[in-house]
C-alpha positions in Angstrom: 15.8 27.9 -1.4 18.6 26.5 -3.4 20.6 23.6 -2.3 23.2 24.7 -1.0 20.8 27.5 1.0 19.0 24.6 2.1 22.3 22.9 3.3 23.3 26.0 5.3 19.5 26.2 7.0 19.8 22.7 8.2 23.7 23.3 9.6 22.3 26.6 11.1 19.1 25.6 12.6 18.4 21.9 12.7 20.2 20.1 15.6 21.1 16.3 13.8 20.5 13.2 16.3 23.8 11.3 17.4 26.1 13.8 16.2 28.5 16.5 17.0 27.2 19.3 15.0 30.2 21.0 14.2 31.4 18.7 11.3 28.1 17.7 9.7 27.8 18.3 5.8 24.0 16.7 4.9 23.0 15.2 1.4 20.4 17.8 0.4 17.5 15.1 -1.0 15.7 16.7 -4.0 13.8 13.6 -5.0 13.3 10.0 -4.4 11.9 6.3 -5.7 11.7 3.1 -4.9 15.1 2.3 -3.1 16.8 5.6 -4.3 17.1 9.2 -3.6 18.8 11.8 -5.8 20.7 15.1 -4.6 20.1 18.5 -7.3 22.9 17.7 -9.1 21.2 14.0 -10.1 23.8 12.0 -8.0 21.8 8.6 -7.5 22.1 7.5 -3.9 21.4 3.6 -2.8 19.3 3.3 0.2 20.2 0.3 2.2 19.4 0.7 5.3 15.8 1.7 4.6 16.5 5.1 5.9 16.4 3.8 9.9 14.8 0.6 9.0 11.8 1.6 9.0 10.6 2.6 5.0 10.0 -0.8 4.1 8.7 0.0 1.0 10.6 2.2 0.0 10.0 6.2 -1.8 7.0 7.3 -3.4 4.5 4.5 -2.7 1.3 6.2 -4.6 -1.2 3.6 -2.8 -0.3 5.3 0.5 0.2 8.3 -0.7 -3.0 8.8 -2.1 -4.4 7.1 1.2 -3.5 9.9 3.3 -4.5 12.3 0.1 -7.9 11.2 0.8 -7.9 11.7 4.8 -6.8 15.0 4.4 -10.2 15.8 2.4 -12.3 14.2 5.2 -10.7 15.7 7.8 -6.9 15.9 9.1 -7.4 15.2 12.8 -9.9 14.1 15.5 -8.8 13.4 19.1 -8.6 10.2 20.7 -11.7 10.1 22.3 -13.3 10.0 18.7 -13.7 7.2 16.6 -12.6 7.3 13.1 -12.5 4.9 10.9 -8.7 5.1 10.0 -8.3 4.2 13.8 -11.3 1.9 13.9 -10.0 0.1 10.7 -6.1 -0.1 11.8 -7.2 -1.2 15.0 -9.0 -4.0 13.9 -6.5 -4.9 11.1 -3.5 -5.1 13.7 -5.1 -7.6 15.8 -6.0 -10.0 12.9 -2.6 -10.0 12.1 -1.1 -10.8 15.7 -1.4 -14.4 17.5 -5.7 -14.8 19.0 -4.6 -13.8 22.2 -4.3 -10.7 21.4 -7.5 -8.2 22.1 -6.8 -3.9 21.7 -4.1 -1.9 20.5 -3.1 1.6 21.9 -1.3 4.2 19.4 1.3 6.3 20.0 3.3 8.9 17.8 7.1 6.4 17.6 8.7 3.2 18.9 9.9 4.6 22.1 6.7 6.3 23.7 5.5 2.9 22.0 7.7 1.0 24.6 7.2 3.5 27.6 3.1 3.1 27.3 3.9 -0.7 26.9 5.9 -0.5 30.4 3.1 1.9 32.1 0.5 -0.9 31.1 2.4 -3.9 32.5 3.2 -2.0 35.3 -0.6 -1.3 35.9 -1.8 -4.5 35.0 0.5 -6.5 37.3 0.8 -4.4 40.1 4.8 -4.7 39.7 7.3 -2.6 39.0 10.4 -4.0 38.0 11.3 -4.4 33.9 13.7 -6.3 32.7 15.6 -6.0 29.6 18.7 -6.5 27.7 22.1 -5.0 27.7 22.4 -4.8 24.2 19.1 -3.2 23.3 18.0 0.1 22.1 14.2 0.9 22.8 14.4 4.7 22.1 16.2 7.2 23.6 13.7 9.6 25.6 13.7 9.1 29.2 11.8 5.8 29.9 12.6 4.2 26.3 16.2 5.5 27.5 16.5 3.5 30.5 14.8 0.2 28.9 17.7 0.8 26.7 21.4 -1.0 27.7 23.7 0.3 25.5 25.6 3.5 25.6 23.1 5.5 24.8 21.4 5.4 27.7 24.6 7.1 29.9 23.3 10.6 29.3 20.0 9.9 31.5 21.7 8.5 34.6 21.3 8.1 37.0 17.9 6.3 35.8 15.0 5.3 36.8 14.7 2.6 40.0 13.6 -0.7 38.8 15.0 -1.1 35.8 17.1 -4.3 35.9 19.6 -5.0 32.9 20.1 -8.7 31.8 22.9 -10.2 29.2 22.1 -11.5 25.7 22.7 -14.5 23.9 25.2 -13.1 22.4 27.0 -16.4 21.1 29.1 -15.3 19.0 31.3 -13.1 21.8 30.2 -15.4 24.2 33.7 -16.4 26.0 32.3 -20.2 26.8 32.2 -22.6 24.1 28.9 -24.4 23.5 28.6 -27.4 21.8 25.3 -26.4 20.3 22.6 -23.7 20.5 20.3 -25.8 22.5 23.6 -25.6 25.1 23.9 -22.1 24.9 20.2 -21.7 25.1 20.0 -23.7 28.8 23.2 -21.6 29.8 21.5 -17.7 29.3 18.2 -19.3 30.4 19.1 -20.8 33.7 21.3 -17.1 34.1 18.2 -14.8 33.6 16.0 -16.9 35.8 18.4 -17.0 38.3 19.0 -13.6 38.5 14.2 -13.0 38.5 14.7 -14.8 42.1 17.9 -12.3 43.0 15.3 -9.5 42.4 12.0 -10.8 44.1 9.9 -12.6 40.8 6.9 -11.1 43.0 8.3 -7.3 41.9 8.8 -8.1 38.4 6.5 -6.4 36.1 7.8 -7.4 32.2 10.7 -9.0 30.5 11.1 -6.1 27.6 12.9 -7.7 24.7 13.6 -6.7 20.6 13.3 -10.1 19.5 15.6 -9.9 17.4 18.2 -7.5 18.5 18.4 -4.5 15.9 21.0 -1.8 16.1 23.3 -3.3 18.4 24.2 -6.3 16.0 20.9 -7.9 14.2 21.7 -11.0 17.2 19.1 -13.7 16.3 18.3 -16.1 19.3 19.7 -19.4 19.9 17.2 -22.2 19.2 14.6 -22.4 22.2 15.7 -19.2 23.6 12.3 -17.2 23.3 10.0 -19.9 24.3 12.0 -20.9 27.2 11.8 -17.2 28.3 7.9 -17.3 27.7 8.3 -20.1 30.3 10.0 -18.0 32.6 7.3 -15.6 32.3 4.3 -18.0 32.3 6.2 -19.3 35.6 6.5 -15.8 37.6 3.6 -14.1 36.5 5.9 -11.6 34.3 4.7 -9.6 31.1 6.8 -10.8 27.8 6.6 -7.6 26.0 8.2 -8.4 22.2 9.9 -4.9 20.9 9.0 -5.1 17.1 9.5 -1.2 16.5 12.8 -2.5 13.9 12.0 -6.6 13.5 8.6 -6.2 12.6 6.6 -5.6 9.5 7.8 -8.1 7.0 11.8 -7.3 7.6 12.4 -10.9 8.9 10.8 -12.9 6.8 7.6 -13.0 9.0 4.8 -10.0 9.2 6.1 -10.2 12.7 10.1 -11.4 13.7 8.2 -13.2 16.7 6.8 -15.8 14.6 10.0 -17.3 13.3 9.9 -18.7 16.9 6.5 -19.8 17.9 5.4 -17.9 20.3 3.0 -15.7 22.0 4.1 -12.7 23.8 1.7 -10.5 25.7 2.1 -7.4 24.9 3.6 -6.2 21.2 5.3 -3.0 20.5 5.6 -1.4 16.8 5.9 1.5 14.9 8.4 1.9 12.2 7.2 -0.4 9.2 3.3 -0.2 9.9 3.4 3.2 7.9 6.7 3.1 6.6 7.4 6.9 7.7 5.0 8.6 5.7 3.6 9.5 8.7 4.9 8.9 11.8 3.1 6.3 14.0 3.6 3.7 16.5 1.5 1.2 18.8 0.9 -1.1 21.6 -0.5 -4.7 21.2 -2.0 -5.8 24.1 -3.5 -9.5 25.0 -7.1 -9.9 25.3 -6.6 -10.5 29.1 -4.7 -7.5 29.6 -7.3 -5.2 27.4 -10.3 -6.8 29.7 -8.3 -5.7 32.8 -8.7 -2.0 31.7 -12.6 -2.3 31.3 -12.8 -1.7 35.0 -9.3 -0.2 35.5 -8.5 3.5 34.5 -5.8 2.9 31.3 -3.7 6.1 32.6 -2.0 6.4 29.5 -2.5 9.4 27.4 -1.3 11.5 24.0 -2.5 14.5 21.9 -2.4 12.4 19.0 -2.7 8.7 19.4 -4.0 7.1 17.0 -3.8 10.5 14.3 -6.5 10.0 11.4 -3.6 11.1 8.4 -0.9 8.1 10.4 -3.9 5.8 10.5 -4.9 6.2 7.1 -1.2 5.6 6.3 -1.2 2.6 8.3 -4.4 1.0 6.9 -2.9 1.7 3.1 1.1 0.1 4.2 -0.5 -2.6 5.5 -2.8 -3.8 2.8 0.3 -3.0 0.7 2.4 -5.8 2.2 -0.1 -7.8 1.1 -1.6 -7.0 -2.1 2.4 -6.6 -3.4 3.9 -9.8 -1.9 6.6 -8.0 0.0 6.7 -11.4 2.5 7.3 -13.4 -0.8 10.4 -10.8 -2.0 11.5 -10.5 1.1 12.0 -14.5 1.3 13.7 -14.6 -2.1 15.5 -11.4 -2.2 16.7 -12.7 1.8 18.0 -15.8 0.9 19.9 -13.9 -1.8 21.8 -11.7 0.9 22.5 -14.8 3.0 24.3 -15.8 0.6 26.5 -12.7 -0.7 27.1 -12.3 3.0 28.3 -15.7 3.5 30.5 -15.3 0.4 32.0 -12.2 1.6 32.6 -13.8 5.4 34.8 -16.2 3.4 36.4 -13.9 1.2 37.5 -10.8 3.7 39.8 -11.8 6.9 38.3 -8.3 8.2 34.9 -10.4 8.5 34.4 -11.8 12.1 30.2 -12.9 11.7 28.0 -12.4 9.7 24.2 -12.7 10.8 20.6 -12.4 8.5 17.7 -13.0 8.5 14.9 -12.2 5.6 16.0 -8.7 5.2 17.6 -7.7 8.0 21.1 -8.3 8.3 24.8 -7.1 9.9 28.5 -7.2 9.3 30.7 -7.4 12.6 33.9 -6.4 11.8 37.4 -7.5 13.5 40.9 -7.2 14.0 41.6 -11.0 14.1 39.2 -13.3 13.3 41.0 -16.1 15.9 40.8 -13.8 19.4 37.7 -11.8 17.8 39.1 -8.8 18.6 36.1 -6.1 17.6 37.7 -3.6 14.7 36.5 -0.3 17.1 36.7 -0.9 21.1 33.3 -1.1 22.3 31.3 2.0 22.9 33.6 4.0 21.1 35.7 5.1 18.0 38.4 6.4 18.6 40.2 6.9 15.5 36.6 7.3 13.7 37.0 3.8 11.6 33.7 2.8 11.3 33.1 6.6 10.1 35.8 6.1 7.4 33.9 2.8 6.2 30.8 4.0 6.1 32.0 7.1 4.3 33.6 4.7 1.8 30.8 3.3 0.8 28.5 6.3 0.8 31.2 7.5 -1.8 30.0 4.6 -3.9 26.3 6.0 -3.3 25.8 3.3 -1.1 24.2 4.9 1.6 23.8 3.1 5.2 25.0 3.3 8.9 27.3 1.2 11.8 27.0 1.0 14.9 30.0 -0.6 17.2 32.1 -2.3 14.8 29.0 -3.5 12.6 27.9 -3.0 8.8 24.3 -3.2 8.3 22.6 -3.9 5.5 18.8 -3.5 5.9 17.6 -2.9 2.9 13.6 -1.7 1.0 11.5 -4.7 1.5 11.3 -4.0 -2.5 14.6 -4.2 -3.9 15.3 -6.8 -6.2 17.7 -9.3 -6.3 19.8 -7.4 -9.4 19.3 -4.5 -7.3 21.1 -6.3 -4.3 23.7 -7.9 -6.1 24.7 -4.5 -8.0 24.8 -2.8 -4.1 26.4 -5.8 -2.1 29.5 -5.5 -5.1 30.2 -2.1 -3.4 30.5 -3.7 0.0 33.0 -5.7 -1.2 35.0 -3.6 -2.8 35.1 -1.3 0.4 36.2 -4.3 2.3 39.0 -5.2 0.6 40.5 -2.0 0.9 39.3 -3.0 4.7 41.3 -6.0 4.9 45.1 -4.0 3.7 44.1 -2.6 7.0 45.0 -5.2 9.1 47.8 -6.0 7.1 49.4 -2.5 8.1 
């Protein structure tokens, strides 16, 4: 097929996720490298969001390429209940990586059966069935994931599944109190969430389910003391910490995990995204050593066709050795502090700014109407007049591609890029911006 064939095939028969399908019109992709992909025509198109945060290292990677080259010539796939050594090998990798309290990992296909398997196992382990977690939170959007999730996204399953109990940020920036520090703030959302564990019975609380760093709904980074006082909580009640890492994970903060910039240890760890990159679809669950001892006499009732698939595996093994034998934590340090700084700049610069919020690589733009009442630019949960739309199609006419969410930028980009790269990208986000700002004035 031809482009434009191709074009029609997708508009035809391809439903697109988070869309109304009428008005779509998709970039057909001939080719990509590095942090860019080119349409037939050779139009050069940025990526900066890493596709959906999760190709951390960006196109055409030959080391993992030619990892999964070499699976397919051994074999393509092997169930579960075989050992290969892709599995065996990731396994074992995984756990080095993570805190020494961790023991086993279980594989899944993606970040939300990731989360639902995480749930199943605290739920099993503790004899519990309540889970907690976050309004603002996204944990995937099929039916369990989908009702760990807070934000709008969950609507079209309810009404949801009993026992899932929602719980309020620390969202300081909207916060409505004034704190005189984070430490304040931190003792205010702490005391609130254990307060509201004794509302709900601690003895029927399974897991606190938490990104640790909020992703799509804002990149919101906790205040200081936030995590380990909900560790606490946990350590206090008997609860499950399960750390969501599908998005924060994998280098993107600055850390191989986004839970060590705040020294703890959770119990269970959820991933997928970044431990292949997406060039094959994989995800996982980290368990502690005590949970993983409680299944050798317990029946692990968790199953899938293709946990653990030999070709993601093999993928996996070759990202993750990547991360290391390239430097990407080093880049991503450098190349982080870099956009900390451009976004700073452009806080100061644009009135259409309200926060700005980073951290290594992974970073957001809130927009607003007035910086003094913090008005949001779109009302929450919706867009009305399709502004953020308009934005983001601004800047994808500047080949800057990337997405919103609310009223929020986000610029997430290859763990790769270099700091010219970023600095030749981030002067498109200005210029949009400005055009932002007339807005206001209107």
């Amino acid at each position: 097929m031809n482009a434009q064939e191709i074009k029609e095939a997708s508009k035809k028969y391809v439903l697109q996720s988070w869309s109304k399908q009428a008005g779509l019109n998709p970039i057909v992709i001939d080719h990509a490298e590095g942090i860019y992909m080119y349409d037939a025509e050779g139009n050069r198109y940025t990526d900066m969001s890493s596709q959906l945060v999760n190709l951390n290292v960006g196109f055409g990677n030959k080391v993992i390429g030619d990892a999964i080259k070499a699976q397919v010539d051994k074999f393509c796939f092997v169930g579960p209940a075989y050992a290969a050594e892709s599995r065996a090998t990731l396994g074992k990798m995984i756990i080095d990586l993570l805190p020494d309290n961790f023991g086993k990992v279980f594989f899944t296909n993606a970040g939300a059966d990731a989360n639902e398997n995480a749930v199943k196992i605290a739920r099993m382990y503790t004899g519990r069935n309540k889970v907690f977690s976050r309004y603002r939170s996204y944990h995937g959007s099929s039916f369990g994931a989908g009702n760990l999730t807070g934000e709008p996204r969950r609507y079209p399953l309810e009404p949801g599944i009993p026992g899932f109990i929602k719980f309020f940020d620390p969202y300081v920036y909207r916060e409505p109190i004034e704190f005189a520090s984070e430490e304040d703030a931190t003792k205010y959302y702490l005391a609130k969430l254990r307060e509201q564990i004794i509302y709900e019975g601690p003895d029927s609380v399974a897991a606190i389910v938490m990104e640790t760093i909020t992703g799509s709904n804002g990149v919101i980074i906790p205040p200081k003391g936030y995590l380990p006082g909900v560790r606490k909580i946990c350590d206090e009640f008997g609860i499950v910490m399960i750390c969501d890492e599908v998005m924060a994970g994998w280098c993107r903060t600055g850390k191989m995990f986004a839970f060590e910039n705040f020294d703890i240890k959770p119990d269970i760890v959820t991933f997928a995204k970044g431990v292949t990159c997406g060039y094959v679809q994989l995800g996982g669950v980290a368990v502690s050593s005590k949970i993983a001892a409680y299944f050798d006499d317990h029946l692990l009732s968790c199953g899938l066709t293709y946990s653990g698939h030999p070709l993601a595996c093999a993928a996996g093994v070759a990202c993750v050795n990547y991360y290391k034998e390239a430097n990407i934590l080093e880049n991503v340090n450098k190349v982080g502090k870099v956009l900390g700084e451009l976004l700073e700049e452009l806080k100061e610069k644009h009135p259409c700014i309200g926060d700005v919020r980073y951290i290594g690589l992974f970073s957001s733009i809130e927009l607003v109407k007035d910086r003094e009442t913090k008005e949001p630019l779109v009302p929450y949960g919706k867009d009305s007049e399709g502004t953020m739309g308009k934005i983001i199609g601004m800047l994808k006419a500047k080949k800057f591609m990337t997405y919103s969410h609310e009223n929020m930028i986000f610029v997430n980009p290859a763990l790769i890029i270099t700091e010219e790269q970023l600095r030749e990208e981030m002067v498109k986000v200005d210029e949009v911006l400005t055009e932002v700002d007339a807005w206001l004035t209107i």
